[in-house]
VEXMI-246760 format. One record per residue (C-alpha): x, y, z. Coordinates in steps of 0.5 Angstrom, whole numbers, padded with zeros to 4 digits, always signed. Layout:
BEGIN
XYZ ...
REM end
This chain:
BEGIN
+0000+0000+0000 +0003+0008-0001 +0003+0013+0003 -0002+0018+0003 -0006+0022+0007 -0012+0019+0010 -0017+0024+0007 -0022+0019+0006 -0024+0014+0011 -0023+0009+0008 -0016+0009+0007 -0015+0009+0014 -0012+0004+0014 -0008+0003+0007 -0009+0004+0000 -0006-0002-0005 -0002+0001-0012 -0006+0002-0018 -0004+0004-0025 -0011+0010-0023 -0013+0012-0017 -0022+0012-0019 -0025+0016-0012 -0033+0015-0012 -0036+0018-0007 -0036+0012-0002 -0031+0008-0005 -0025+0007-0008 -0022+0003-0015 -0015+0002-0015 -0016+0001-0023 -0010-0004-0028 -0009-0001-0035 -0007-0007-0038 -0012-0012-0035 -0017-0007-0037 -0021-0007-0030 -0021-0005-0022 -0014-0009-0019 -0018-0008-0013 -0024-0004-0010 -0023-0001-0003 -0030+0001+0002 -0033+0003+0009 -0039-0002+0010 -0043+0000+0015 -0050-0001+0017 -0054+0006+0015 -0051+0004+0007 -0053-0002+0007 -0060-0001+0009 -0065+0001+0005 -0068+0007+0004 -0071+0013-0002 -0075+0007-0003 -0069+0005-0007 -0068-0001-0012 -0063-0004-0017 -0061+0001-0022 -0058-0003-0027 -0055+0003-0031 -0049-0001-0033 -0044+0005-0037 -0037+0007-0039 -0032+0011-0033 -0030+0017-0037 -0025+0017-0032 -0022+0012-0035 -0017+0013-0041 -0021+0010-0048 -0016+0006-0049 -0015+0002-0043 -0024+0002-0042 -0028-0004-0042 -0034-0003-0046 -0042-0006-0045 -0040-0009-0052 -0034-0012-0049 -0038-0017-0044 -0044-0019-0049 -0038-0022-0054 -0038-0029-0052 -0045-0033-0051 -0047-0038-0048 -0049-0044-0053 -0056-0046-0050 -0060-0039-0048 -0055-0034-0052 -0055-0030-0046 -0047-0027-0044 -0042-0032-0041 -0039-0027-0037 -0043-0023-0032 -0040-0016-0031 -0039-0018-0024 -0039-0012-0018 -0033-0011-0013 -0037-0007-0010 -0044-0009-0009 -0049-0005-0011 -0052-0008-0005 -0048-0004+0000 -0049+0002-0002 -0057+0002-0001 -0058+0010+0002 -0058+0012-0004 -0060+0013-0012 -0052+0017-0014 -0049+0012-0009 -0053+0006-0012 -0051+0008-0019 -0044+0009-0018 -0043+0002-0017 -0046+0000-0025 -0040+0004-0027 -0035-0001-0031 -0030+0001-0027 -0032-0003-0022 -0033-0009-0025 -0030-0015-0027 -0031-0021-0031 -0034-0027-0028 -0037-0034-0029 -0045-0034-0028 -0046-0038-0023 -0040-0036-0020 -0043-0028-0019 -0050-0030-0017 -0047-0036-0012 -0042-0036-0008 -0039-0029-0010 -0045-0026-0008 -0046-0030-0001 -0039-0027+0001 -0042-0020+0000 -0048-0022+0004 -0044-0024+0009 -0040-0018+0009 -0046-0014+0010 -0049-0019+0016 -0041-0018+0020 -0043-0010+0019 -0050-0010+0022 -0046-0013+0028 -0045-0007+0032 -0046-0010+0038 -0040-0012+0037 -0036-0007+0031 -0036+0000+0030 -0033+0000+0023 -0032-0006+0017 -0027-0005+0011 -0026-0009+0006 -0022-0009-0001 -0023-0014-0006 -0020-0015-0013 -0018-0020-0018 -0014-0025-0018 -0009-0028-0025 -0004-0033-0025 +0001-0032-0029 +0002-0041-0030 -0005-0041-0034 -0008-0040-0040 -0010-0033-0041 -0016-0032-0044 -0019-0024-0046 -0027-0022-0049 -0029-0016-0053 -0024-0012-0058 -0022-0008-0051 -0019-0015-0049 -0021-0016-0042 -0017-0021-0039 -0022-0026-0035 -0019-0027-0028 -0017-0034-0026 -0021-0032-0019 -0021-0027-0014 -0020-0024-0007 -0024-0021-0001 -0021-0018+0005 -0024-0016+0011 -0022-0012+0017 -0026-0011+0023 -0025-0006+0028 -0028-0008+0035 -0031-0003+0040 -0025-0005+0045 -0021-0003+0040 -0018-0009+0037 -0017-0012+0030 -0021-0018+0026 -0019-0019+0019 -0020-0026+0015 -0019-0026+0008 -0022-0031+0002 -0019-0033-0005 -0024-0036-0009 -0024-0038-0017 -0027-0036-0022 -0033-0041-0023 -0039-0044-0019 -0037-0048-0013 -0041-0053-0008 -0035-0052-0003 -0037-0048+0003 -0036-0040+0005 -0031-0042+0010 -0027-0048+0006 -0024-0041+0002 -0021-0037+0008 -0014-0036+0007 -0009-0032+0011 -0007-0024+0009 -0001-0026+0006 -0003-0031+0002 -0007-0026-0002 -0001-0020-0003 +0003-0027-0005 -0001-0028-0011 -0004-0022-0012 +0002-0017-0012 -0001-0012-0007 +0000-0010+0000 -0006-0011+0005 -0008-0006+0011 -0001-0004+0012 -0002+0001+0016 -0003-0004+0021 +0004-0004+0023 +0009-0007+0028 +0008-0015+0031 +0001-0015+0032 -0001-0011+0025 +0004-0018+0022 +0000-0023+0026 -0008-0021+0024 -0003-0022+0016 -0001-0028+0019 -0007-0032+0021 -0012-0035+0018 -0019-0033+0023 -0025-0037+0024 -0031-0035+0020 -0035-0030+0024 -0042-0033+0026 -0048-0031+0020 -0055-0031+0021 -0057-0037+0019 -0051-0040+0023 -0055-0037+0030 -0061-0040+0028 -0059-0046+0029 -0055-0046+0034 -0061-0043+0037 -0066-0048+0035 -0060-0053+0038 -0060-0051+0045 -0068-0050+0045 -0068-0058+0042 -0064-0061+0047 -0066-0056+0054 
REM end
C-alpha cells in the first residue's frame, strides 16, 4: 500500500497501488491499465449504506467510466462477446467488486457502482453464487454493531501467470482466474479482526469457510500490500493467521434452534 494521507475514510488503513486511483463517493478503485479493470476496489461497509432507503431499487445502469483512458476501457459490447451455447445469454457476468447492494442509501450511490470501473468478468454461476454469498456475509458482519464500530474491505481479481489466459471484447478484457476479498473489522474495544478469501472463478459447491486463507497468502498471489497501516507485530499477526469465519444469520439459527431441542 502507499503512502497518502487518510483523506477518505477508507483509506485509514491503507491503499493498495493501481495504474489509476478511481474516487467514488463511498468507494475506492485501484484500476489496471493492461487487465482493462479494477485491480482492486476498497470500501467502508456500515449499517445505515446497507439499509434500504429512498425507496430504492437496483438501478442496473451499466456504462463506461469516462475517467478511464479510452484505450484502457472496458465496454458494455466487451462483456456480451461470448454467449452461452443453450440461451444465448452473456457468458460473462459484468461481476460488481463493489456490490451494489452495500450502497442502498441512496440512488447517486446505488448508481455508481454500475460504472464498469468497477466490474470484472466472471462466471454465471460464480457471480450469483458463491461471490454474492461473501457480499451478504459481509454485510451480516457490518450490522453486528453489538460488536464492531466499522467493517472494511478490499476485493480485487485474481490472475495466475501459469495459465492459459483468456480475454472477451475487442478491448481484451482479461477473465480472472479467480478472486480475493479482505475483511477488517474494528471492534468496539478497539481490536482488529481481519479474514480473508481466495475463490475461483467458476461455480463452487465447497462452503464459504473452506476458502479463508491468510493475508499474506492474498498479497502473494496478487501482488498487492494489504492494511499496512496496521503495522508492527500485531499488524503482522492479523496478516498471518487465518481467523475462524465470523457467525452468519443462518448459523445463529441453528445453534438457537440446537440449544432449544436439546434444553
Amino acid at each position: 500500500m502507499i503512502e497518502i494521507p487518510s483523506f477518505r475514510p477508507e483509506t485509514r488503513y491503507g491503499i493498495p497501488t493501481a495504474d489509476l486511483y478511481l474516487m467514488n463517493r463511498q468507494y475506492i478503485v485501484g484500476y489496471s491499465f493492461l487487465f482493462r479493470q479494477p485491480r482492486w476496489a476498497l470500501e467502508l461497509i456500515d449499517e445505515d449504506n446497507i439499509a434500504i432507503k429512498e425507496n430504492l431499487v437496483r438501478l442496473d445502469n451499466f456504462r463506461i467510466d469516462l475517467r478511464v483512458p479510452e484505450k484502457f476501457r472496458s465496454t458494455l459490447k466487451d462483456y456480451s462477446a461470448e454467449k452461452h451455447p443453450v440461451d444465448k445469454k452473456s457468458l460473462w457476468d459484468r461481476g460488481h467488486l463493489v456490490s451494489s447492494a452495500d450502497r442502498r442509501s441512496k440512488i447517486v450511490l446505488n448508481s455508481e457502482t454500475f460504472l464498469l470501473s468497477n466490474m470484472s468478468p466472471q462466471a454465471r454461476n460464480f457471480n450469483r453464487g458463491i461471490w454474492k454469498e461473501l457480499e451478504e456475509a459481509v454485510r451480516q458482519l457490518a450490522r453486528q454493531t453489538d460488536q464492531y464500530v466499522e467493517v472494511y474491505a478490499v476485493c480485487g481479481p485474481l490472475f495466475d501467470v501459469d495459465d492459459d489466459i483468456h480475454v472477451i471484447g475487442t478491448s481484451r478484457v482479461v477473465v480472472p482466474h479467480g478472486y480475493f476479498k479482505s475483511v477488517l473489522a474494528e471492534r468496539k474495544t478497539g481490536r482488529f479482526d481481519m479474514w480473508s478469501f481466495m475463490i475461483p472463478n467458476a461455480e463452487q459447491s465447497k462452503p464459504l469457510s473452506s476458502f479463508r486463507c491468510t493475508t499474506e497468502e492474498v498479497e502473494r498471489r496478487a501482488g498487492l500490500s494489504l492494511w499496512d497501516r496496521l503495522r508492527g507485530e500485531d499488524g503482522d499477526e492479523l496478516r498471518r493467521v487465518k481467523q475462524k469465519m465470523w457467525l452468519l444469520a443462518g448459523a445463529t439459527k441453528k445453534v438457537a434452534k440446537k440449544k432449544k431441542t436439546t434444553a
